[in-house]
C-alpha positions in Angstrom: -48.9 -16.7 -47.0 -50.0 -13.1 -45.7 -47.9 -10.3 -48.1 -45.4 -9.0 -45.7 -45.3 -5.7 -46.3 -48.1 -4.8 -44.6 -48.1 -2.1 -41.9 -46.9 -3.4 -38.2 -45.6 -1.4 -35.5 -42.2 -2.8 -33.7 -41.6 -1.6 -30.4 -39.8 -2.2 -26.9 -42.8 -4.0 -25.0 -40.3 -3.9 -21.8 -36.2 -2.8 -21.3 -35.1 -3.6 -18.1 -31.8 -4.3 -15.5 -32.1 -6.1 -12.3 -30.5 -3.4 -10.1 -30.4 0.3 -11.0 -27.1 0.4 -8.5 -24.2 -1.4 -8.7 -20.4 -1.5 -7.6 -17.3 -2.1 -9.5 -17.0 -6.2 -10.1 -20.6 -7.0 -9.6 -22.4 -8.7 -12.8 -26.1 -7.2 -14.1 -28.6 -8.3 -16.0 -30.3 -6.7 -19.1 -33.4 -7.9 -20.5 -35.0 -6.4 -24.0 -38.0 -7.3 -25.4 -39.4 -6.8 -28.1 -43.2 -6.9 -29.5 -45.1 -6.2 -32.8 -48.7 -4.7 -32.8 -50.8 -6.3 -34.6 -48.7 -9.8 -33.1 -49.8 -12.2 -35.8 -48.2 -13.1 -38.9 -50.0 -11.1 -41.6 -48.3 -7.9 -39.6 -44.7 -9.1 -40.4 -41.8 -6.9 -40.3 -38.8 -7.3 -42.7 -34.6 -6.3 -42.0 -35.7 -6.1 -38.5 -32.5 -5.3 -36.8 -32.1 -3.8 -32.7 -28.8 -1.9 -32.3 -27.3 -2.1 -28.9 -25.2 0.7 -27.8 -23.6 -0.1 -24.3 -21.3 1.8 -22.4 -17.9 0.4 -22.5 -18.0 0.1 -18.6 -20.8 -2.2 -18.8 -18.7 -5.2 -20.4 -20.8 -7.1 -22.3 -19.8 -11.0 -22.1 -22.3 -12.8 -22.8 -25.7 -12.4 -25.2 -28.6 -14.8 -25.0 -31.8 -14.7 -27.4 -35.0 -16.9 -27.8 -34.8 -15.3 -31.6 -32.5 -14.3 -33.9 -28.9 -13.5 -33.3 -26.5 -11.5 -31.5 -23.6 -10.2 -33.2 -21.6 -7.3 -32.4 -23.6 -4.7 -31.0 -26.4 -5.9 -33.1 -29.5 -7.9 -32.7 -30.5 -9.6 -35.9 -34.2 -10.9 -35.7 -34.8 -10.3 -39.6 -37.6 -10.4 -42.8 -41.3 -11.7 -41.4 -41.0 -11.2 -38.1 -43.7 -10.8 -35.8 -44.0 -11.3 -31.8 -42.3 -10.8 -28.8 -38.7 -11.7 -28.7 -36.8 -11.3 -26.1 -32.6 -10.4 -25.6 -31.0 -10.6 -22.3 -27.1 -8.9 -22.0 -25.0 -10.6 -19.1 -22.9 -7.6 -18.2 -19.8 -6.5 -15.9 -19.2 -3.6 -14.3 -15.8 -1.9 -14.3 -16.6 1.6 -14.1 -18.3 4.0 -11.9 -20.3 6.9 -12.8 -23.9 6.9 -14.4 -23.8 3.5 -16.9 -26.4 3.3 -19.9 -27.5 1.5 -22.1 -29.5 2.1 -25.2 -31.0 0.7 -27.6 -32.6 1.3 -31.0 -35.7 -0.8 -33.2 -35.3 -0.9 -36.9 -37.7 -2.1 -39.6 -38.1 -1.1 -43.2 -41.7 -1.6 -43.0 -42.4 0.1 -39.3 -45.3 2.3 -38.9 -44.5 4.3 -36.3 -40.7 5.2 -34.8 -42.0 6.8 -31.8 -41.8 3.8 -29.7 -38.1 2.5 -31.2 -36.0 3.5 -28.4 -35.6 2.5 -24.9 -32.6 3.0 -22.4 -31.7 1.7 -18.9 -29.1 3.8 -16.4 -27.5 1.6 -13.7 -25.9 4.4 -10.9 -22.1 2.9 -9.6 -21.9 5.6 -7.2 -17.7 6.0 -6.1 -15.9 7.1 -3.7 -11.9 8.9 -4.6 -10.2 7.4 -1.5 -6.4 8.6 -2.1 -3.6 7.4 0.4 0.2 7.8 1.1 2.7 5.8 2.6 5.7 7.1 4.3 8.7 4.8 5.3 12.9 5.4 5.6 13.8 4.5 2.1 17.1 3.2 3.2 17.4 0.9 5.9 20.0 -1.6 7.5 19.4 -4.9 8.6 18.2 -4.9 12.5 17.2 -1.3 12.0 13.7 -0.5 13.5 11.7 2.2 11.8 8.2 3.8 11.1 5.5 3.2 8.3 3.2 5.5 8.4 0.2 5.3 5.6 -2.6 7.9 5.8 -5.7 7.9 3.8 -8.4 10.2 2.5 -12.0 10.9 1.2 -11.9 13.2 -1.5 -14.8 11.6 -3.2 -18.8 13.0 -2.8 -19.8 9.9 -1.3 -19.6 7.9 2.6 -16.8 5.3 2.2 -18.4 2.9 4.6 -16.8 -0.6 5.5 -13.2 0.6 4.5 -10.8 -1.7 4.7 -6.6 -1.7 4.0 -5.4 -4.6 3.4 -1.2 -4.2 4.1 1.4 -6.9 2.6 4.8 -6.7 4.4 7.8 -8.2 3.0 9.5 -11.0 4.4 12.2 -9.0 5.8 10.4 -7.4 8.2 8.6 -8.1 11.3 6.3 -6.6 13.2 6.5 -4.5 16.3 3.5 -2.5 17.2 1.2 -0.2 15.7 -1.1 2.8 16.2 -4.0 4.2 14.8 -6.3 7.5 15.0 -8.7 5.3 13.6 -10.3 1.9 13.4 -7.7 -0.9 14.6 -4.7 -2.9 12.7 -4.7 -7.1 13.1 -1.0 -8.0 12.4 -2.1 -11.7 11.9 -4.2 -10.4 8.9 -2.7 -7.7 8.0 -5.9 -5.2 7.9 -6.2 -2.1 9.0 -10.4 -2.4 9.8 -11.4 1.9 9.2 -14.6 1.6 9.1 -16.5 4.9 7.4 -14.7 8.2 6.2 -17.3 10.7 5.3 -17.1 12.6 2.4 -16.3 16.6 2.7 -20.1 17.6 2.2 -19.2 21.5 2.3 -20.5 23.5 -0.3 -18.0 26.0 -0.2 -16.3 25.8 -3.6 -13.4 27.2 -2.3 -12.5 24.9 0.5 -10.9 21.5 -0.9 -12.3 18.5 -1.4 -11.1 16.7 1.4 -12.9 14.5 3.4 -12.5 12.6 6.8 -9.0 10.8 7.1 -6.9 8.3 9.1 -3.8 7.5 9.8 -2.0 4.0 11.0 1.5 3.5 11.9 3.3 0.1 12.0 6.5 0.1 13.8 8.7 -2.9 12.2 12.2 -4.2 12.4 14.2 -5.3 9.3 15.5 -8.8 10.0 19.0 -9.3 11.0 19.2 -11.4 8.5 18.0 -9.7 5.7 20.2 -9.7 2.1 20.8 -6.2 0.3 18.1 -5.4 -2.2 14.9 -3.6 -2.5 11.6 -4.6 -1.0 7.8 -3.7 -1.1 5.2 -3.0 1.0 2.2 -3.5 -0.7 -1.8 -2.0 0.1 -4.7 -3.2 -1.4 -8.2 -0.6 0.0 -11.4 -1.5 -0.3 -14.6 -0.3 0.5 -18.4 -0.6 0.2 -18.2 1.7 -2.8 -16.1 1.5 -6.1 -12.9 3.2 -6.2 -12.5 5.5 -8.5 -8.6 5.3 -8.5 -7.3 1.8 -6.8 -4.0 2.7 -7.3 -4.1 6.0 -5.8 -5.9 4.3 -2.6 -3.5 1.7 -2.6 0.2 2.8 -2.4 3.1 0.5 -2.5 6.6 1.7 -0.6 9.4 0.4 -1.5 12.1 -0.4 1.4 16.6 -0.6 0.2 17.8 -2.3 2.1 21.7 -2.4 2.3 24.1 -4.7 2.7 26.4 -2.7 5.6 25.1 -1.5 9.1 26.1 2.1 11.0 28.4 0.8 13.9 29.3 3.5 16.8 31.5 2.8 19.5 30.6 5.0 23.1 32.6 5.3 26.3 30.8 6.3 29.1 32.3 7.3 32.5 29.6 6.3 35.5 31.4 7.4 38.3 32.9 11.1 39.6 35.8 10.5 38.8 37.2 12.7 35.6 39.2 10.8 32.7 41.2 11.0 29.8 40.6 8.6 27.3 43.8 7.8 24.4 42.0 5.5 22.0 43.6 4.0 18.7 41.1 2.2 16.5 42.1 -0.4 13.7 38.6 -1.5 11.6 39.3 -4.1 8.7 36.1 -4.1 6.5 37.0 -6.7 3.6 39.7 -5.1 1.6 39.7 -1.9 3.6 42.0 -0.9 6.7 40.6 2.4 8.5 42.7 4.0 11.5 41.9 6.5 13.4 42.8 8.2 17.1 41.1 10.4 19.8 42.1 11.8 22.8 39.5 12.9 24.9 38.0 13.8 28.7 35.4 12.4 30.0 33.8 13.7 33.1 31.2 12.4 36.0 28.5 10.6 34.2 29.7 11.7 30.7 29.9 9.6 27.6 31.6 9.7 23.9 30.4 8.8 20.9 32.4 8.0 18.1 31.3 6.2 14.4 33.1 3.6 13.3 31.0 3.9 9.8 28.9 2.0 7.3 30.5 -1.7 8.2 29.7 -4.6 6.2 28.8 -8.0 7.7 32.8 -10.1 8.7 34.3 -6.8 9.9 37.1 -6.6 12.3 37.4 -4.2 14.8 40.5 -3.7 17.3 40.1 -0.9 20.3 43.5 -0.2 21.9 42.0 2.3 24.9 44.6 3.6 27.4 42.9 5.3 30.2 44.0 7.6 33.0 42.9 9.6 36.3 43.0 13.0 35.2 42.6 14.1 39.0 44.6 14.6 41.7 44.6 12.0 44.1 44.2 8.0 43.1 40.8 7.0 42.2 39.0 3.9 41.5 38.5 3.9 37.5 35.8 2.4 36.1 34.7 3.3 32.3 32.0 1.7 30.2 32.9 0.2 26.6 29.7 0.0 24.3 29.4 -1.4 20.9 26.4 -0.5 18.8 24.5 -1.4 15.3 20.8 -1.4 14.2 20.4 -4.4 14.8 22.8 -5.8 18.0 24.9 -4.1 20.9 27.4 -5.4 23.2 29.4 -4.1 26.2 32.7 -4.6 28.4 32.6 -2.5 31.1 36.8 -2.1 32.5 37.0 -1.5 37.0 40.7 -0.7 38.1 41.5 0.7 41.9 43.5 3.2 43.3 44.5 4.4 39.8 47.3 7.5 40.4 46.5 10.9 39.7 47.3 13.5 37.2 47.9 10.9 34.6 50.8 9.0 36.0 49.4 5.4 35.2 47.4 4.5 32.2 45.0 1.5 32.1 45.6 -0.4 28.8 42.8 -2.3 27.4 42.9 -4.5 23.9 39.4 -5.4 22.9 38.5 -6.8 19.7 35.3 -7.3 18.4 33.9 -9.0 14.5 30.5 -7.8 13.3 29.0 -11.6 11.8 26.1 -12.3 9.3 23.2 -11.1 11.3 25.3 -8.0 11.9 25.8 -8.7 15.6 28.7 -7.3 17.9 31.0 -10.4 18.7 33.8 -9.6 21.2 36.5 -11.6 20.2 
């Protein structure tokens, strides 16, 4: 057998990827190969080893060799060895930036360790796409309201092919929307963008903001809905990584809560001036709230007054005595409105030749229960 310390040179015959870009997600390839010079057996190399150093966003799973082994960042080919050998790296990426890899050729008997090292550079080019959501935090079932998310380029590339994917609880439903920018399918629920260019200004001074858009839904919280807290949810993509995924995909959370704002309004539609006496009784589980007023309502005038924060079974009792506050007898005719977030309802009281200057009252009793999908029932 040829002595094996003779004189070879080990070297990297060819280091290569198959793609020099990449995005967040896709799997590369890496193929090393190694060759000796002379490449016959009376050349051999001994404790030939090929160190792998690979940036942690290239995720190494998977190592396959048609010699020696592979064994934690190491490639062990070995005393006598002589050849071409070849080591390819199945690889993930989960970062952005510039990836490497290098690599390094050992061998105690290696004439030359010029040629030892080789490296390969795989560009994930990013884009920082940052958005916000904005929403009432507190809502009451019935209520309609606003969610309004607006997103940003703040990165130093094109985010072409952008995408928003939005995840509504099942409390809500939808109503409309509208969009500077690209269009919203509320079957799908994604917001197509399309590209936000990157701020390509040069001025260091000016912020890094590039081309935005905004899209708001308009929803409605069920009727129906229980108390508790829910989520809307946003997942962004784009052609490009993301450098943050969770700053260009918000979730807002929604309370809702388990008692609606009721108001009560009295509206006069005629020309005819009134004085309103009203004496409210409002039985909300284990609570009894009174209360009086004593206004005057002119032509085409209306008063508002909150009954409060009711929960879903609560009793209300209106005892309204109304007069003609004018001279002369008038038809009276006053407008009785119930309201919540999510229901209204509405007696409206006619009474002729009423006497003037508050002689004769009209005496009304209405009573009305708020039930579980917070709707006005007159009772």
């Amino acid at each position: 057998m040829a002595d094996s310390a003779s004189a070879a040179d080990g070297y990297f015959y060819e280091v290569n990827q198959n793609q020099t870009t990449a995005k967040v997600g896709d799997h590369v390839q890496i193929e090393v190969v190694v060759d000796t010079i002379p490449s016959d057996q009376g050349y051999s190399l001994d404790n030939v080893t090929v160190q792998a150093y690979i940036t942690p966003r290239l995720k190494v799973e998977n190592v396959s060799t048609t010699y020696g082994t592979y064994e934690n960042g190491t490639w062990y080919l070995g005393d006598g060895y002589y050849g071409t050998a070849t080591a390819t790296f199945y690889c993930l990426v989960n970062g952005t930036g510039t990836l490497t890899g290098q690599f390094y050729l050992r061998a105690n008997n290696d004439e030359n360790w010029d040629n030892n090292y080789a490296r390969i550079d795989i560009d994930v080019p990013f884009t920082d796409l940052k958005a916000t959501a904005r929403a009432p935090t507190r809502l009451s079932p019935g209520q309609t309201f606003n969610y309004t998310v607006t997103i940003v380029n703040m990165g130093v590339e094109n985010a072409t092919n952008t995408q928003m994917q939005i995840n509504l609880p099942s409390t809500v439903e939808y109503q409309s929307y509208t969009a500077d920018k690209g269009t919203f399918d509320p079957q799908t629920g994604i917001w197509t963008i399309g590209t936000l260019a990157y701020d390509n200004d040069d001025n260091e001074n000016d912020d890094p903001l590039g081309e935005n858009a905004t899209l708001t839904l308009t929803l409605k919280v069920k009727p129906d809905a229980a108390a508790g807290q829910y989520n809307i949810t946003t997942l962004t993509t784009c052609d490009l990584s993301l450098l943050s995924v969770f700053q260009a995909s918000p979730t807002r959370a929604l309370t809702v809560l388990d008692t609606n704002r009721v108001q009560l309004l009295i509206s006069n539609p005629t020309g005819v001036r009134q004085r309103h006496v009203i004496y409210l009784t409002i039985i909300d589980g284990s609570t009894t709230i009174k209360r009086s007023y004593n206004f005057y309502l002119g032509a085409g005038g209306t008063r508002t007054i909150t009954l409060g924060n009711l929960h879903r079974g609560a009793q209300i009792k209106i005892t309204q005595y109304t007069y003609n506050a004018e001279r002369t007898s008038k038809t009276i005719q006053y407008k009785q409105k119930i309201t919540s977030n999510a229901h209204q309802n509405e007696k409206i009281t006619t009474v002729q030749n009423v006497r003037g200057r508050q002689r004769q009252a009209i005496k009304r009793i209405t009573r009305a229960t708020i039930n579980n999908q917070f709707q006005i029932i007159y009772t």
